[in-house]
C-alpha positions in Angstrom: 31.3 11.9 31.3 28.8 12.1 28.4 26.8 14.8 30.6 30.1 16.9 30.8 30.9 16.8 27.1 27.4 18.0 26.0 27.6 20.3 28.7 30.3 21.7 26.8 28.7 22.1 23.9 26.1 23.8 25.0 28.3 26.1 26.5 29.6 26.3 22.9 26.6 26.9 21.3 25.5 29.4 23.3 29.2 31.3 22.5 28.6 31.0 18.6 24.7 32.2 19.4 26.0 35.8 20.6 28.9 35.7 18.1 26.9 35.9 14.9 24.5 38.6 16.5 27.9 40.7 17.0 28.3 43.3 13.9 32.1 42.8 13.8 31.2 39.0 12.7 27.9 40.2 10.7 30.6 42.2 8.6 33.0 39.7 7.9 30.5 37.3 5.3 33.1 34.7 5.7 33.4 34.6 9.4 29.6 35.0 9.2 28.8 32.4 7.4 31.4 29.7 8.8 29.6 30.7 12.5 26.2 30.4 11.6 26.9 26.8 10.1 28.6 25.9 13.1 25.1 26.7 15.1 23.3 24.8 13.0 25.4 21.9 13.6 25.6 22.3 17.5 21.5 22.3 17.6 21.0 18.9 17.8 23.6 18.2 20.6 22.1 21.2 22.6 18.3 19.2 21.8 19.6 15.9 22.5 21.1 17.5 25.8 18.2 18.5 27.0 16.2 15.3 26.7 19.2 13.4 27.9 19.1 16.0 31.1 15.3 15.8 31.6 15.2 11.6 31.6 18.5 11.7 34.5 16.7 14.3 36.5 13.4 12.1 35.9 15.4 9.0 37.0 16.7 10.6 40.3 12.6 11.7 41.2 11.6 8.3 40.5 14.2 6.9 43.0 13.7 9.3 45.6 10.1 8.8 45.7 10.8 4.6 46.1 13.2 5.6 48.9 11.1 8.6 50.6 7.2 7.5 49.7 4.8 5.7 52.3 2.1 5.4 49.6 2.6 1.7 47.8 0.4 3.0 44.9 2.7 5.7 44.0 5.6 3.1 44.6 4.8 1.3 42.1 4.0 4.4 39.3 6.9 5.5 40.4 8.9 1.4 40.3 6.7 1.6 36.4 8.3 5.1 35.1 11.8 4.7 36.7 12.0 1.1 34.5 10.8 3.1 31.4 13.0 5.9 31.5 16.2 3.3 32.6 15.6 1.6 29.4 15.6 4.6 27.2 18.9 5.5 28.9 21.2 2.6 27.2 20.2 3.7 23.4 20.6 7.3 24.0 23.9 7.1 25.4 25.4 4.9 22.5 23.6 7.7 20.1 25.1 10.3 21.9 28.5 8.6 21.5 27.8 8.7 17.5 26.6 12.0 17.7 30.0 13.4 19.8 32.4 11.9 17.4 34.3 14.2 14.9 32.0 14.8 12.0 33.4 15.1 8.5 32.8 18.9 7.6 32.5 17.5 4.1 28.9 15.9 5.4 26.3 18.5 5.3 27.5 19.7 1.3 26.0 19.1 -1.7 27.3 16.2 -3.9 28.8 16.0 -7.3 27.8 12.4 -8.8 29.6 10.7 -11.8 28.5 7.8 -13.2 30.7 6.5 -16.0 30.6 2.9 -18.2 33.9 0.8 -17.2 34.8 -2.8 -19.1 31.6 -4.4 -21.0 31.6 -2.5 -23.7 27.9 -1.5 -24.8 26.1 -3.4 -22.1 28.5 -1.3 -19.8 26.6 1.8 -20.7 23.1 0.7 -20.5 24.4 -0.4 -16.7 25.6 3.0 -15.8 21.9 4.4 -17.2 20.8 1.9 -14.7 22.7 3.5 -12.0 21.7 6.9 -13.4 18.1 6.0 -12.5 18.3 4.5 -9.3 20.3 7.7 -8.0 17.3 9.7 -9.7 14.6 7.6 -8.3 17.0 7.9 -4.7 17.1 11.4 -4.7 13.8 11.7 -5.4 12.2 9.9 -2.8 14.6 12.2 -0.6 13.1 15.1 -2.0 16.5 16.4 -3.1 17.3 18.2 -6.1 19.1 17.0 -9.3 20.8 19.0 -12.3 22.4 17.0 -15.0 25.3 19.1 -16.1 27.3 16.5 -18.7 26.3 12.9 -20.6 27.7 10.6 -23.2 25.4 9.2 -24.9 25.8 5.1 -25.1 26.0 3.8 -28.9 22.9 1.5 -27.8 21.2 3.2 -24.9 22.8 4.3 -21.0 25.8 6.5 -20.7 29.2 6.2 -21.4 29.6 9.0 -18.8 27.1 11.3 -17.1 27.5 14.1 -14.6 24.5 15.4 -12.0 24.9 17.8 -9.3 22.7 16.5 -6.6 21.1 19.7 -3.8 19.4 19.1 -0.4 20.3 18.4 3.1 23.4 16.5 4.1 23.9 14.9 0.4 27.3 14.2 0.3 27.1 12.4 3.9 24.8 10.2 1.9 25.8 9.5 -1.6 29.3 9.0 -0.2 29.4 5.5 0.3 28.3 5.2 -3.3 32.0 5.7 -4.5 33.6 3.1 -6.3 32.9 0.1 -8.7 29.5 -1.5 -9.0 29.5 -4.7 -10.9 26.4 -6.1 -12.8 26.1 -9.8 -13.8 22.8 -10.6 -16.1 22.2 -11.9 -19.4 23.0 -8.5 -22.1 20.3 -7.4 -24.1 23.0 -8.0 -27.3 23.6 -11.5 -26.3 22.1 -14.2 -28.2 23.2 -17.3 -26.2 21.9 -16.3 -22.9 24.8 -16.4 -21.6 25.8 -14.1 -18.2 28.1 -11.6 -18.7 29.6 -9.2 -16.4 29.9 -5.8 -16.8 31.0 -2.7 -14.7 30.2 1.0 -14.2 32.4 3.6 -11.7 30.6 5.7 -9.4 32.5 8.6 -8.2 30.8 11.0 -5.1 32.8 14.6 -4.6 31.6 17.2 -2.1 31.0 19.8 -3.9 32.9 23.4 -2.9 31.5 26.4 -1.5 32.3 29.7 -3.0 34.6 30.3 0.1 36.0 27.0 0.2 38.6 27.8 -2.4 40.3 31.0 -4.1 39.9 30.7 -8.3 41.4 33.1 -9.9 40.6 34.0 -13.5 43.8 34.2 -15.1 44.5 30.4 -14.8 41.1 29.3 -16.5 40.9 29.0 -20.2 37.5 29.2 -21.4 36.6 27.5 -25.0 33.0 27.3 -26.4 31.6 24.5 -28.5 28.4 23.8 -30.1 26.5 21.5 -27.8 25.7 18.1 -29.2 22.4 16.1 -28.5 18.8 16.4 -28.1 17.9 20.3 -27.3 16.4 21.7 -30.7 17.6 24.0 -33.1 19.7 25.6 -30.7 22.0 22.2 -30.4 24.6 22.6 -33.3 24.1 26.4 -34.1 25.3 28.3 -31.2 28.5 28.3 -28.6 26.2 27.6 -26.1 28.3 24.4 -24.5 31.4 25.8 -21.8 34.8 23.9 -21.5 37.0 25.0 -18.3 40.8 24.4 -18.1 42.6 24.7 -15.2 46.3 25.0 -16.3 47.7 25.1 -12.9 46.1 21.2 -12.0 45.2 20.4 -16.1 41.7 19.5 -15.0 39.2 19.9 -17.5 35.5 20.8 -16.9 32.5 20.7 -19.6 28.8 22.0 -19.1 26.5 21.8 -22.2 23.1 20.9 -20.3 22.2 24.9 -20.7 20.9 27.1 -23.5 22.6 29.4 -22.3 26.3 30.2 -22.5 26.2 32.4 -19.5 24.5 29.3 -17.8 26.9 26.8 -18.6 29.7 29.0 -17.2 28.1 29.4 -14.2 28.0 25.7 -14.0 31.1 24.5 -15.0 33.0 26.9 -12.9 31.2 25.5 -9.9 32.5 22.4 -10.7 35.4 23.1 -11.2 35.7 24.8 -8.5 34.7 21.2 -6.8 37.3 19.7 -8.3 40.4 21.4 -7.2 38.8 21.6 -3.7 38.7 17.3 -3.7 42.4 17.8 -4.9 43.0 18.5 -0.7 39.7 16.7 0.5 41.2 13.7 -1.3 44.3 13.7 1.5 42.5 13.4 4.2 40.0 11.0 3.1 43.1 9.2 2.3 44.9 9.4 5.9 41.8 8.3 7.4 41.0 5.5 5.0 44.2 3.9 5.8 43.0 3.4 9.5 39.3 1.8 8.8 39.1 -1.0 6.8 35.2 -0.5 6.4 35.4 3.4 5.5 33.4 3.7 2.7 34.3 7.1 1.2 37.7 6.7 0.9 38.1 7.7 -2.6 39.9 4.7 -4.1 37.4 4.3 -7.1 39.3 1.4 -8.4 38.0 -0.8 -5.3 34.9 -3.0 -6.0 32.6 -2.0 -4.0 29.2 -3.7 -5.1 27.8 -6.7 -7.3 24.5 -7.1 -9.0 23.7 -10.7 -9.6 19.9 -10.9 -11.9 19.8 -14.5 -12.5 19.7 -15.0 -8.3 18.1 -11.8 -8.0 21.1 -10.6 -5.2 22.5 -7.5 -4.5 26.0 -8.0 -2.7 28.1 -4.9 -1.0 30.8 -6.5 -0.9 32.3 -3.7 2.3 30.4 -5.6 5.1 29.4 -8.9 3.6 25.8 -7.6 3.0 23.5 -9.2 0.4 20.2 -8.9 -0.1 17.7 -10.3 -2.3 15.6 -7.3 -3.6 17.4 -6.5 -6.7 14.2 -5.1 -8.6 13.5 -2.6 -5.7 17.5 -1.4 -5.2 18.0 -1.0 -8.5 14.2 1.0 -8.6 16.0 3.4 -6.2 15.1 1.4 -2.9 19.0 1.8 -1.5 18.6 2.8 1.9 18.7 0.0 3.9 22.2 -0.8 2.2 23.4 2.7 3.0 22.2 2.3 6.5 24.0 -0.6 7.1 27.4 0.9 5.5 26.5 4.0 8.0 25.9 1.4 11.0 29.2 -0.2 10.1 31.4 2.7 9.8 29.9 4.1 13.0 31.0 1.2 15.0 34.8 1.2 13.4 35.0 5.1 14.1 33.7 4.5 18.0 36.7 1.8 18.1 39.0 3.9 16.9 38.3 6.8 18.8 38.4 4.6 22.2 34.5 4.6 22.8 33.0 1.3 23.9 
Protein backbone atom coordinates (compact mmCIF):
# COMPACT_ATOMS: atom_id res chain seq x y z
CA UNK A 1 0.00 0.00 0.00
CA UNK A 2 2.67 2.60 1.06
CA UNK A 3 4.90 1.14 -1.93
CA UNK A 4 1.86 1.95 -4.37
CA UNK A 5 1.31 5.47 -3.22
CA UNK A 6 5.00 6.49 -3.58
CA UNK A 7 5.00 4.73 -6.66
CA UNK A 8 2.61 7.21 -7.65
CA UNK A 9 4.34 9.89 -6.91
CA UNK A 10 7.11 9.20 -8.57
CA UNK A 11 5.18 8.71 -11.48
CA UNK A 12 4.17 12.28 -10.61
CA UNK A 13 7.27 13.65 -10.36
CA UNK A 14 8.66 12.41 -13.29
CA UNK A 15 5.31 14.17 -15.20
CA UNK A 16 6.08 17.68 -13.60
CA UNK A 17 9.99 16.92 -14.57
CA UNK A 18 9.13 17.02 -18.45
CA UNK A 19 6.41 19.66 -17.93
CA UNK A 20 8.64 22.51 -16.88
CA UNK A 21 11.26 21.63 -19.62
CA UNK A 22 8.17 22.12 -22.13
CA UNK A 23 8.31 25.88 -23.69
CA UNK A 24 4.49 26.20 -23.57
CA UNK A 25 4.94 25.95 -19.58
CA UNK A 26 8.47 27.93 -19.67
CA UNK A 27 6.21 30.73 -21.15
CA UNK A 28 3.53 30.91 -18.82
CA UNK A 29 5.77 32.38 -15.53
CA UNK A 30 2.85 31.45 -13.51
CA UNK A 31 2.34 27.97 -14.54
CA UNK A 32 6.16 27.91 -14.48
CA UNK A 33 6.68 28.67 -11.32
CA UNK A 34 3.64 26.79 -9.61
CA UNK A 35 5.31 23.50 -11.49
CA UNK A 36 8.73 23.89 -10.47
CA UNK A 37 7.63 24.25 -6.73
CA UNK A 38 5.67 21.25 -7.02
CA UNK A 39 9.13 19.26 -8.04
CA UNK A 40 10.69 20.55 -5.35
CA UNK A 41 8.22 19.32 -3.08
CA UNK A 42 7.88 15.69 -4.75
CA UNK A 43 11.87 15.22 -4.34
CA UNK A 44 11.90 13.95 -1.12
CA UNK A 45 9.10 11.35 -1.65
CA UNK A 46 10.89 10.24 -4.95
CA UNK A 47 14.38 9.99 -2.30
CA UNK A 48 12.64 8.50 0.37
CA UNK A 49 11.14 5.96 -2.33
CA UNK A 50 14.11 4.91 -3.36
CA UNK A 51 15.63 3.93 0.05
CA UNK A 52 12.38 2.51 1.09
CA UNK A 53 12.60 0.33 -2.41
CA UNK A 54 16.34 -0.62 -1.89
CA UNK A 55 15.89 -1.94 1.99
CA UNK A 56 12.40 -4.36 0.66
CA UNK A 57 14.46 -5.60 -2.24
CA UNK A 58 17.40 -6.04 0.34
CA UNK A 59 15.02 -7.83 2.70
CA UNK A 60 13.68 -10.37 0.06
CA UNK A 61 17.92 -11.26 -0.87
CA UNK A 62 18.41 -11.70 2.70
CA UNK A 63 15.56 -14.22 2.94
CA UNK A 64 16.23 -16.02 -0.07
CA UNK A 65 19.69 -16.59 0.79
CA UNK A 66 18.42 -18.20 4.52
CA UNK A 67 16.04 -20.39 2.42
CA UNK A 68 18.37 -21.24 -0.72
CA UNK A 69 22.13 -21.12 0.98
CA UNK A 70 24.12 -24.34 2.19
CA UNK A 71 26.90 -22.18 3.67
CA UNK A 72 25.97 -21.56 7.57
CA UNK A 73 28.47 -18.61 7.62
CA UNK A 74 26.67 -16.71 5.08
CA UNK A 75 23.38 -17.74 6.96
CA UNK A 76 24.12 -16.03 9.63
CA UNK A 77 25.51 -12.53 7.65
CA UNK A 78 22.68 -12.96 5.93
CA UNK A 79 20.18 -13.96 9.59
CA UNK A 80 22.54 -10.44 10.89
CA UNK A 81 21.56 -7.96 7.81
CA UNK A 82 17.91 -9.23 7.27
CA UNK A 83 17.42 -8.23 11.32
CA UNK A 84 19.02 -4.81 10.56
CA UNK A 85 17.21 -3.84 7.68
CA UNK A 86 13.65 -5.31 9.43
CA UNK A 87 14.14 -2.94 12.11
CA UNK A 88 14.71 0.15 10.01
CA UNK A 89 11.53 -0.87 8.20
CA UNK A 90 8.87 0.03 11.21
CA UNK A 91 10.27 3.83 11.53
CA UNK A 92 10.37 4.50 7.90
CA UNK A 93 6.96 3.41 7.24
CA UNK A 94 5.33 5.59 10.02
CA UNK A 95 7.66 8.54 8.46
CA UNK A 96 6.46 7.80 5.18
CA UNK A 97 2.84 8.04 6.54
CA UNK A 98 3.72 11.79 7.85
CA UNK A 99 5.38 12.45 4.77
CA UNK A 100 2.12 11.28 2.38
CA UNK A 101 -0.33 13.23 4.31
CA UNK A 102 -1.71 16.52 2.69
CA UNK A 103 0.78 19.21 3.32
CA UNK A 104 -0.37 22.80 3.99
CA UNK A 105 0.79 24.70 0.81
CA UNK A 106 1.11 27.60 3.30
CA UNK A 107 4.35 25.51 4.79
CA UNK A 108 7.30 26.22 2.67
CA UNK A 109 6.55 30.43 2.65
CA UNK A 110 8.10 33.00 4.35
CA UNK A 111 6.54 34.27 7.64
CA UNK A 112 5.24 37.55 8.78
CA UNK A 113 5.74 37.76 12.73
CA UNK A 114 3.88 40.24 15.06
CA UNK A 115 4.63 40.54 18.41
CA UNK A 116 2.45 43.08 20.30
CA UNK A 117 2.19 43.95 24.36
CA UNK A 118 -1.44 42.72 25.59
CA UNK A 119 -2.72 43.52 29.54
CA UNK A 120 0.39 44.47 31.98
CA UNK A 121 0.76 47.62 31.04
CA UNK A 122 4.63 48.66 30.93
CA UNK A 123 5.96 45.27 32.07
CA UNK A 124 3.80 43.99 29.08
CA UNK A 125 6.18 45.63 26.67
CA UNK A 126 9.39 44.71 28.03
CA UNK A 127 7.79 40.91 27.72
CA UNK A 128 7.01 41.23 24.10
CA UNK A 129 10.93 42.69 23.65
CA UNK A 130 11.59 39.40 25.26
CA UNK A 131 9.77 37.50 22.74
CA UNK A 132 11.32 39.86 20.06
CA UNK A 133 14.67 38.40 21.05
CA UNK A 134 14.10 34.87 21.47
CA UNK A 135 12.45 34.86 17.73
CA UNK A 136 15.83 36.73 16.73
CA UNK A 137 18.13 34.56 18.58
CA UNK A 138 15.61 31.48 16.93
CA UNK A 139 15.94 32.58 13.62
CA UNK A 140 19.34 32.97 13.87
CA UNK A 141 20.50 29.83 14.96
CA UNK A 142 18.30 28.68 11.86
CA UNK A 143 20.31 30.75 9.68
CA UNK A 144 17.20 32.53 8.50
CA UNK A 145 16.80 35.97 7.59
CA UNK A 146 15.05 38.79 9.55
CA UNK A 147 13.81 42.45 8.42
CA UNK A 148 12.12 44.47 11.03
CA UNK A 149 9.58 46.53 9.06
CA UNK A 150 7.44 48.32 12.09
CA UNK A 151 8.00 48.94 16.19
CA UNK A 152 6.41 50.84 19.03
CA UNK A 153 8.60 51.80 21.22
CA UNK A 154 7.64 50.71 25.01
CA UNK A 155 7.48 53.90 27.47
CA UNK A 156 10.14 51.94 29.61
CA UNK A 157 11.93 49.53 27.32
CA UNK A 158 10.28 46.36 24.84
CA UNK A 159 7.58 47.01 22.37
CA UNK A 160 4.18 47.88 22.39
CA UNK A 161 4.06 46.40 18.90
CA UNK A 162 6.76 45.21 16.51
CA UNK A 163 6.63 43.70 13.03
CA UNK A 164 9.68 41.43 11.28
CA UNK A 165 9.44 39.58 8.17
CA UNK A 166 11.27 36.48 8.79
CA UNK A 167 13.16 34.67 5.06
CA UNK A 168 14.49 31.08 4.72
CA UNK A 169 13.38 27.65 4.19
CA UNK A 170 9.95 26.37 5.25
CA UNK A 171 9.47 29.48 7.85
CA UNK A 172 6.02 29.68 8.25
CA UNK A 173 5.78 25.67 8.72
CA UNK A 174 7.83 26.64 11.73
CA UNK A 175 6.91 29.84 13.35
CA UNK A 176 3.31 28.77 13.05
CA UNK A 177 2.73 27.20 16.16
CA UNK A 178 3.92 30.34 17.70
CA UNK A 179 0.45 32.05 17.17
CA UNK A 180 -1.44 33.12 20.08
CA UNK A 181 -1.03 34.41 23.71
CA UNK A 182 2.12 33.89 25.66
CA UNK A 183 1.85 34.64 29.31
CA UNK A 184 4.81 35.66 31.57
CA UNK A 185 4.58 35.44 35.44
CA UNK A 186 7.89 37.06 37.25
CA UNK A 187 8.46 39.75 39.66
CA UNK A 188 8.33 43.43 37.17
CA UNK A 189 11.27 45.43 37.13
CA UNK A 190 8.74 48.52 38.45
CA UNK A 191 7.57 46.50 41.25
CA UNK A 192 8.74 47.32 44.61
CA UNK A 193 7.16 44.62 46.77
CA UNK A 194 8.39 41.68 44.95
CA UNK A 195 5.38 40.72 44.31
CA UNK A 196 4.56 38.28 40.94
CA UNK A 197 2.71 39.68 38.48
CA UNK A 198 1.38 38.44 35.27
CA UNK A 199 1.62 39.85 32.20
CA UNK A 200 0.85 38.94 28.48
CA UNK A 201 2.11 39.61 24.96
CA UNK A 202 0.17 38.25 21.42
CA UNK A 203 2.05 36.52 18.95
CA UNK A 204 0.59 36.49 15.55
CA UNK A 205 2.38 34.11 12.53
CA UNK A 206 0.91 34.99 8.71
CA UNK A 207 2.35 33.26 5.61
CA UNK A 208 3.36 35.70 3.87
CA UNK A 209 1.89 36.11 -0.02
CA UNK A 210 3.67 35.56 -3.22
CA UNK A 211 3.45 38.06 -5.94
CA UNK A 212 1.06 35.55 -7.76
CA UNK A 213 -0.85 34.60 -4.76
CA UNK A 214 -3.16 37.49 -5.03
CA UNK A 215 -4.25 40.31 -7.73
CA UNK A 216 -3.70 44.13 -6.02
CA UNK A 217 -4.75 46.54 -7.97
CA UNK A 218 -3.60 50.18 -7.52
CA UNK A 219 -6.66 52.05 -7.54
CA UNK A 220 -7.89 50.67 -4.15
CA UNK A 221 -4.60 51.55 -2.25
CA UNK A 222 -4.26 54.99 -0.74
CA UNK A 223 -0.77 55.88 -0.18
CA UNK A 224 0.12 58.60 2.73
CA UNK A 225 3.67 59.57 3.70
CA UNK A 226 4.81 60.53 7.17
CA UNK A 227 7.95 61.49 8.72
CA UNK A 228 9.36 58.48 10.37
CA UNK A 229 9.77 58.66 14.12
CA UNK A 230 12.78 57.04 16.14
CA UNK A 231 16.30 56.38 16.12
CA UNK A 232 17.69 56.80 12.31
CA UNK A 233 19.60 60.20 12.33
CA UNK A 234 18.88 63.31 10.78
CA UNK A 235 16.84 61.77 8.20
CA UNK A 236 14.05 60.68 11.11
CA UNK A 237 11.71 63.84 11.30
CA UNK A 238 12.78 65.73 8.05
CA UNK A 239 11.70 63.63 5.27
CA UNK A 240 8.39 61.52 4.00
CA UNK A 241 10.43 58.71 4.12
CA UNK A 242 7.79 56.40 6.42
CA UNK A 243 4.82 54.59 3.87
CA UNK A 244 1.13 54.04 5.21
CA UNK A 245 -1.05 51.51 2.88
CA UNK A 246 -4.93 51.53 2.89
CA UNK A 247 -6.74 49.04 1.47
CA UNK A 248 -10.34 50.59 1.12
CA UNK A 249 -11.92 47.53 -0.16
CA UNK A 250 -10.91 45.32 3.42
CA UNK A 251 -9.89 48.82 5.59
CA UNK A 252 -6.60 47.21 6.50
CA UNK A 253 -3.95 49.41 7.16
CA UNK A 254 -0.23 48.74 6.56
CA UNK A 255 2.87 51.03 7.88
CA UNK A 256 6.66 50.56 6.91
CA UNK A 257 9.15 53.27 8.32
CA UNK A 258 12.28 50.78 8.91
CA UNK A 259 13.73 52.37 5.46
CA UNK A 260 15.49 55.55 4.41
CA UNK A 261 14.02 55.27 1.62
CA UNK A 262 10.51 56.10 0.58
CA UNK A 263 10.77 53.93 -2.50
CA UNK A 264 11.86 51.16 0.06
CA UNK A 265 9.20 51.46 2.40
CA UNK A 266 6.71 51.03 -0.38
CA UNK A 267 8.16 48.21 -1.59
CA UNK A 268 7.70 46.79 1.85
CA UNK A 269 4.51 47.72 2.96
CA UNK A 270 2.92 46.61 -0.23
CA UNK A 271 4.33 43.21 0.43
CA UNK A 272 2.61 43.13 3.43
CA UNK A 273 -0.16 44.07 2.59
CA UNK A 274 -0.29 42.04 0.07
CA UNK A 275 0.09 39.30 3.05
CA UNK A 276 -2.60 40.53 4.61
CA UNK A 277 -5.56 40.32 2.27
CA UNK A 278 -4.07 36.91 1.18
CA UNK A 279 -4.58 35.53 5.26
CA UNK A 280 -8.10 37.19 4.76
CA UNK A 281 -8.89 33.49 2.67
CA UNK A 282 -5.90 31.50 4.34
CA UNK A 283 -7.73 32.37 7.56
CA UNK A 284 -10.95 29.98 6.34
CA UNK A 285 -9.40 27.23 5.95
CA UNK A 286 -7.13 27.22 8.88
CA UNK A 287 -10.42 27.79 10.49
CA UNK A 288 -12.38 24.57 8.93
CA UNK A 289 -9.57 22.49 9.85
CA UNK A 290 -8.98 23.88 13.30
CA UNK A 291 -12.49 22.92 14.18
CA UNK A 292 -11.51 19.14 13.64
CA UNK A 293 -8.12 18.94 15.76
CA UNK A 294 -8.13 20.01 19.04
CA UNK A 295 -4.23 20.15 19.15
CA UNK A 296 -3.79 22.20 15.75
CA UNK A 297 -1.64 24.73 16.65
CA UNK A 298 -1.96 27.27 13.76
CA UNK A 299 -5.35 27.82 13.90
CA UNK A 300 -5.39 31.42 14.02
CA UNK A 301 -7.49 32.15 17.13
CA UNK A 302 -4.93 34.57 18.74
CA UNK A 303 -7.19 35.13 21.69
CA UNK A 304 -6.35 31.42 22.85
CA UNK A 305 -3.56 31.06 25.57
CA UNK A 306 -1.30 29.25 24.24
CA UNK A 307 1.90 29.42 26.57
CA UNK A 308 3.04 30.46 30.22
CA UNK A 309 6.32 31.60 31.55
CA UNK A 310 6.64 30.96 35.17
CA UNK A 311 10.46 32.67 36.58
CA UNK A 312 10.12 32.15 40.12
CA UNK A 313 9.89 28.00 39.25
CA UNK A 314 11.92 28.58 36.31
CA UNK A 315 8.96 26.57 34.02
CA UNK A 316 8.00 27.03 30.64
CA UNK A 317 4.39 25.49 30.14
CA UNK A 318 2.62 25.03 26.47
CA UNK A 319 -0.31 24.72 27.66
CA UNK A 320 -1.58 22.67 23.85
CA UNK A 321 -0.12 19.27 24.95
CA UNK A 322 0.53 19.61 28.61
CA UNK A 323 4.27 20.24 28.01
CA UNK A 324 6.48 21.95 30.56
CA UNK A 325 9.80 22.20 30.88
CA UNK A 326 12.25 23.64 33.23
CA UNK A 327 14.81 25.54 31.03
CA UNK A 328 13.26 28.92 31.01
CA UNK A 329 16.72 30.84 30.74
CA UNK A 330 17.62 28.79 27.45
CA UNK A 331 13.85 29.08 25.76
CA UNK A 332 13.53 32.40 26.35
CA UNK A 333 17.58 32.76 24.97
CA UNK A 334 16.07 31.38 21.74
CA UNK A 335 16.47 27.52 22.68
CA UNK A 336 12.58 26.73 21.35
CA UNK A 337 12.93 23.80 19.40
CA UNK A 338 12.30 21.05 21.44
CA UNK A 339 8.79 22.75 22.28
CA UNK A 340 8.14 23.18 18.62
CA UNK A 341 9.04 19.63 18.00
CA UNK A 342 6.79 18.37 20.35
CA UNK A 343 3.74 20.62 19.05
CA UNK A 344 4.97 19.14 15.42
CA UNK A 345 4.97 15.47 16.96
CA UNK A 346 1.53 16.16 18.42
CA UNK A 347 -0.19 17.52 15.50
CA UNK A 348 1.27 14.79 13.31
CA UNK A 349 -0.34 12.09 15.25
CA UNK A 350 -3.97 13.95 15.39
CA UNK A 351 -3.64 14.57 11.50
CA UNK A 352 -2.65 10.56 10.92
CA UNK A 353 -6.03 9.88 13.11
CA UNK A 354 -7.96 11.90 11.26
CA UNK A 355 -6.93 10.91 7.97
CA UNK A 356 -7.59 7.04 8.99
CA UNK A 357 -3.74 6.12 9.20
CA UNK A 358 -2.77 3.93 12.20
Amino acid sequence: MILEKLEGVKIRFEEVGQLITDPDVINDMKKYIKLNKEYKELEPFVETYNIYKNILSNIQSAKEILSTEKDEEMKEMAKLELDELEAKIGPMEEEIKVLLLPKDPEDDKNAILEIRAGAGGDEASIFAGDLFRMYTHYCESKKWKIEVTNTSEGTVGGFKEVVMKVSGVGVYGILKYESGVHRVQRVPQTETQGRVHTSAATVAVLPEAEEFDIDLRPEDIRKDTYCASGPGGQSVNTTYSAVRLVHEPSGIVVTCQDQKSQHKNYDKAYAELRTRLYNLEYQKYIDEISSKRKTMVSTGDRSAKIRTYNYPQGRVTDHRINLTLYNLPSIIGGDIKEIIDQLQMAENAERLKEAGVE
